[in-house]
ZAMARGU-4260 file (C-alpha; in steps of 0.2 Angstrom, whole numbers, plus 5000, padded with zeros to 4 digits):
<rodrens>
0) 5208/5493/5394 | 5214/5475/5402 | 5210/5467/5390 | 5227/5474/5380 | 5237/5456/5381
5) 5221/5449/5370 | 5222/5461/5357 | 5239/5463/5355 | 5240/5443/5354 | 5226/5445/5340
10) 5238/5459/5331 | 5253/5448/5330 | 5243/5433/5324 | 5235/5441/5313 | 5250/5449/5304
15) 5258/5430/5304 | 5243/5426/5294 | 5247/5440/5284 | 5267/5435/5279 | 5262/5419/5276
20) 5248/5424/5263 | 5263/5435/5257 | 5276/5428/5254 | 5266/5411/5249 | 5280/5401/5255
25) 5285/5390/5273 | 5296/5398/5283 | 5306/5394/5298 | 5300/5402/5314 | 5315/5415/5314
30) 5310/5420/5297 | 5291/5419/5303 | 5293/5429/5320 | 5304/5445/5311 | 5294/5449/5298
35) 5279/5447/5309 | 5290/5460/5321 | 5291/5472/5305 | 5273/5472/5298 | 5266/5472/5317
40) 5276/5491/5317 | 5270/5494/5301 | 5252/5491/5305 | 5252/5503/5321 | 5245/5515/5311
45) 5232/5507/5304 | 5212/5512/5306 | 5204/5506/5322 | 5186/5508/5312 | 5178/5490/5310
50) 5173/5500/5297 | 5191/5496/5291 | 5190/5477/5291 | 5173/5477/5286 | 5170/5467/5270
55) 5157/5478/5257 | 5144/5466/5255 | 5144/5465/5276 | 5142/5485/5275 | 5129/5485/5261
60) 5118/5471/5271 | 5114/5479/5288 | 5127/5498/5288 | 5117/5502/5303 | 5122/5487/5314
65) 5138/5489/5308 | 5141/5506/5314 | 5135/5502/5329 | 5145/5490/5332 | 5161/5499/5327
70) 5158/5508/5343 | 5162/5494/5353 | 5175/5490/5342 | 5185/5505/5345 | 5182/5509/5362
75) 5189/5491/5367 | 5203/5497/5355 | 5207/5510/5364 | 5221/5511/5376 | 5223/5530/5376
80) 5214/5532/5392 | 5215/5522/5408 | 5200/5515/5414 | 5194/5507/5432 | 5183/5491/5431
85) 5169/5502/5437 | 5173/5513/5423 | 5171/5498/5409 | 5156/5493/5417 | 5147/5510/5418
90) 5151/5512/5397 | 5146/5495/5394 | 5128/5497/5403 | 5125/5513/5391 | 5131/5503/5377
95) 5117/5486/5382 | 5106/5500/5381 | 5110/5506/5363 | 5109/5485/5356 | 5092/5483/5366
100) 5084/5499/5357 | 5090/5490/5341 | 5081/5473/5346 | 5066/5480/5350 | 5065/5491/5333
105) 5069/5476/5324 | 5058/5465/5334 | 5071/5451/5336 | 5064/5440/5348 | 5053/5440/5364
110) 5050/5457/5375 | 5050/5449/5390 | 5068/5444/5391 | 5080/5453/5400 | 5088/5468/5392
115) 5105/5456/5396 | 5098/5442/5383 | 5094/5454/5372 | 5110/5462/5369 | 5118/5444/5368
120) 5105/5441/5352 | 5109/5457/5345 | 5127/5451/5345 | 5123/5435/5340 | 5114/5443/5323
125) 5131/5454/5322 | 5142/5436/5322 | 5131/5430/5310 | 5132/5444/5300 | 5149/5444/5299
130) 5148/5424/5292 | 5142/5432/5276 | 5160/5438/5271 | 5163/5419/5269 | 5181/5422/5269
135) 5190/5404/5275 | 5207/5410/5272 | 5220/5412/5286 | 5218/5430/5283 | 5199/5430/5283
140) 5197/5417/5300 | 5210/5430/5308 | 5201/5444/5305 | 5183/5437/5310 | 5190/5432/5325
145) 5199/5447/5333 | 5180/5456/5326 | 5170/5442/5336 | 5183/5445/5352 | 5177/5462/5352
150) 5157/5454/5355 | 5165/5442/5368 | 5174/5456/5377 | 5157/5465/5379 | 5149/5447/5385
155) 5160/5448/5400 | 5156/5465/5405 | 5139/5458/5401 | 5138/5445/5413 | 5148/5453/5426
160) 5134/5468/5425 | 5120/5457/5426 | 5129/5447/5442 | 5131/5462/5451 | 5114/5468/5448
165) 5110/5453/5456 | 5121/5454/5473 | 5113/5470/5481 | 5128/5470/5497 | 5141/5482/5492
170) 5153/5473/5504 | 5151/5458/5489 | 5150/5469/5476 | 5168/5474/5479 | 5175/5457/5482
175) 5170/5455/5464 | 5179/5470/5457 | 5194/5461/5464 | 5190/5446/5459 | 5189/5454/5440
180) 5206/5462/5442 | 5214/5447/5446 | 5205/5438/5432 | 5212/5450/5423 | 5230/5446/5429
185) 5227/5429/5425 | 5221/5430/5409 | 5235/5440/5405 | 5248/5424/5407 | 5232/5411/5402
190) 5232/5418/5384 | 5252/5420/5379 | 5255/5403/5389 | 5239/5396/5376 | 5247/5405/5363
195) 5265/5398/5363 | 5260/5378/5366 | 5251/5382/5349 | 5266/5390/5340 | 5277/5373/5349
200) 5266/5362/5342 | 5260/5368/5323 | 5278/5378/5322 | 5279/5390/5308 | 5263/5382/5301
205) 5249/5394/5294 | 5236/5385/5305 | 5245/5393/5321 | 5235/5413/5320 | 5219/5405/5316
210) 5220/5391/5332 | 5227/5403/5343 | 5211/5417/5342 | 5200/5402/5343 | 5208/5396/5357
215) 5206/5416/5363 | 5187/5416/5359 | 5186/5401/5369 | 5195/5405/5384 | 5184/5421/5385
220) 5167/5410/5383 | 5171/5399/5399 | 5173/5414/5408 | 5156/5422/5401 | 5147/5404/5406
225) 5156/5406/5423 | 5148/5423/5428 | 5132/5416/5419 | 5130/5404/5430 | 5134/5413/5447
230) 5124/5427/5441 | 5109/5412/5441 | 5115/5406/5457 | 5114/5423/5468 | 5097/5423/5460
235) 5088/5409/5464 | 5086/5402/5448 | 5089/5382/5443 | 5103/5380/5431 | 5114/5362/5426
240) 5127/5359/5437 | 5142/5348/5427 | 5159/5343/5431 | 5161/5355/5447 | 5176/5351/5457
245) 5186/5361/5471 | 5192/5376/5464 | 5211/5371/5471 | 5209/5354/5461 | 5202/5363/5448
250) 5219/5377/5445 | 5232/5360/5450 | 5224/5351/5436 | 5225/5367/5424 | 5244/5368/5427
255) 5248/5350/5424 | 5238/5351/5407 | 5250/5366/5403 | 5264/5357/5408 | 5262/5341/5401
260) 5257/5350/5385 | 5274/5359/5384 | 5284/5345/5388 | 5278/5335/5376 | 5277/5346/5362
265) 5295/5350/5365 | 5300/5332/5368 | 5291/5326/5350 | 5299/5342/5341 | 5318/5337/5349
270) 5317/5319/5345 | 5311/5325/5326 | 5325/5335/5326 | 5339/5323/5332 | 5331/5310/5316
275) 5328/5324/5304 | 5338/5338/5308 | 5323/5350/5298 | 5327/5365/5308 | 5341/5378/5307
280) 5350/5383/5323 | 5342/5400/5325 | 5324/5392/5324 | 5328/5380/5335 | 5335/5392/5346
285) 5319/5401/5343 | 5309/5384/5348 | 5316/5383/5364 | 5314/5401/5370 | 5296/5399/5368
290) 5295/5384/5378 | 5306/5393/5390 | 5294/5408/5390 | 5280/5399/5393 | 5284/5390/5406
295) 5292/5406/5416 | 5274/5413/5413 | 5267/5397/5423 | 5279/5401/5436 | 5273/5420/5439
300) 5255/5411/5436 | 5255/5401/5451 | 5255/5413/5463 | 5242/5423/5456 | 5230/5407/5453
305) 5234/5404/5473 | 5227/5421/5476 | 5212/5423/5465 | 5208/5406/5475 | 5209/5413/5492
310) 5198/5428/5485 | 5185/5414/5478 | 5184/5407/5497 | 5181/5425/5505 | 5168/5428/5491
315) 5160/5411/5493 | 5156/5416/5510 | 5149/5430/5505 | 5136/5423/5492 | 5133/5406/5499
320) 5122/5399/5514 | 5131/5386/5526 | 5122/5370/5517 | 5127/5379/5502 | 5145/5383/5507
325) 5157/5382/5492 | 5143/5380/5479 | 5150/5397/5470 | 5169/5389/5471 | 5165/5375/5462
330) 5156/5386/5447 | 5172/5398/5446 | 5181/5380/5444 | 5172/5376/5427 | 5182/5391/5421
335) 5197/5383/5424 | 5192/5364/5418 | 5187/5372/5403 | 5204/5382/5400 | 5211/5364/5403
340) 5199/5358/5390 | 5206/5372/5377 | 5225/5366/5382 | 5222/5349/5378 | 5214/5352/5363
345) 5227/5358/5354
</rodrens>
């Protein structure tokens, strides 16, 4: 699945949470990033049952949900078998059927609702369920989180089903599936590059895996509420417009957030360093690869974000009116002003 960058990101940081419970101790980030090398190996082999990283009392509340929800689970996990877009999509509309048939067994809310809404409550009883574990530590808010990516995975797919049951052209249909594969692209940069202004900023701190999947989580939200709202748009239905902008404005701004993030983080940590001299050479050395990484992953971003824009044109033109021309750009640029929101966040 596409979605590997995510879930390997969610592997590491959660084996970081894992030598820092461990050894109970601070380490510099050479120390940090070995041992999290060394236990990431180990940890191949683990189950990929949420059965696994399910807590008892979780299991002994609602079994049934959770078994159902390990089949999400491990099919997002699964990498063995390549799969097209329409592939993802075709499992996922099986699977919204399967969480519907437990909403209305269970009677959670309202019949009348979309069979999408309904599989978004279902998920929303799982996230709560899994609240019940209660576990605050590093450990535990790593764990939750790379469980709730799993949900937010299926939200995409979810709205990207219900926004192409709402375009009935094929022509438009396909300008979406590309427009999901370069998504994918970028979002394979988006998450690393978020990923490594965390480390530069809380270096070697126990805070950084926890941060980081929330910073996941919330990069995958603003891209569920992006499809959300086209999917309302190509339908006809009134929704909130909020801090639209041009989509070029939109990526330019998302670039200088990342940049100046990086800049300064590196700036603050070097003038620490030339008063206080805290770090060895090799974590240093460590310090400015990350930096130096992240900003060659800006570089090999650009080009894609240039081209996911000149997509959004061609399928703007597609799925908006003359008086209307551009409405759907300036909905895929919320996706980006909320990524920036996520950078400067941190």
């Amino acid at each position: 699945m596409n979605k590997t960058t995510i879930r390997i990101c969610c592997a590491v940081l959660f084996c970081l949470g894992v030598v820092a419970i461990s050894c109970g101790r601070n380490m510099n980030g050479a120390e940090v990033k070995g041992r999290a090398k060394m236990i990431a190996m180990k940890d191949s082999t683990c189950s990929e049952s949420l059965l696994f990283w399910t807590a008892d009392t979780i299991k002994k509340t609602d079994l049934e949900l959770v078994m159902l929800l390990d089949t999400l689970y491990q099919y997002v996990r699964n990498d063995s078998i390549s799969k097209t877009v329409r592939e993802e999509v075709q499992w996922m509309d099986c699977y919204r059927q399967r969480l519907c048939a437990l909403y209305e067994t269970r009677r959670l809310g309202c019949d009348t609702i979309s069979d999408f809404a309904k599989a978004d409550t279902v998920l929303n009883v799982a996230e709560r369920l899994y609240e019940i574990d209660d576990d605050w530590s590093t450990m535990g808010i790593l764990v939750y989180n790379s469980i709730c990516s799993t949900f937010d995975t299926f939200r995409e797919y979810n709205a990207l089903s219900q926004l192409l049951a709402n375009c009935k052209d094929e022509e438009k249909k396909e300008l979406i599936f590309q427009e999901w594969t370069l998504y994918e692209e970028l979002l394979g940069l988006v998450v690393p590059i978020t990923g490594n202004i965390v480390d530069l900023t809380f270096w070697g701190g126990s805070i950084v895996g926890p941060l980081t999947s929330d910073c996941i989580r919330q990069i995958s939200d603003a891209r569920s509420e992006m499809y959300m709202r086209l999917s309302q748009y190509v339908n006809g239905d009134d929704f909130e417009d909020e801090y639209e902008v041009f989509l070029d404005c939109a990526g330019e701004l998302l670039f200088n957030c990342i940049g100046k993030a990086i800049d300064k983080e590196v700036k603050s940590t070097l003038d620490f360093q030339r008063e206080y001299n805290k770090m060895d050479e090799n974590s240093l050395r460590l310090y400015m690869e990350t930096a130096d990484e992240a900003e060659s992953m800006v570089l090999e971003m650009k080009p894609l974000m240039r081209q996911w824009t000149e997509l959004w044109d061609k399928l703007d033109e597609k799925l908006t009116h003359d008086w209307s021309r551009h409405s759907t750009e300036r909905i895929a640029s919320l996706m980006l002003l909320e990524w920036a929101n996520v950078v400067c966040s941190i």
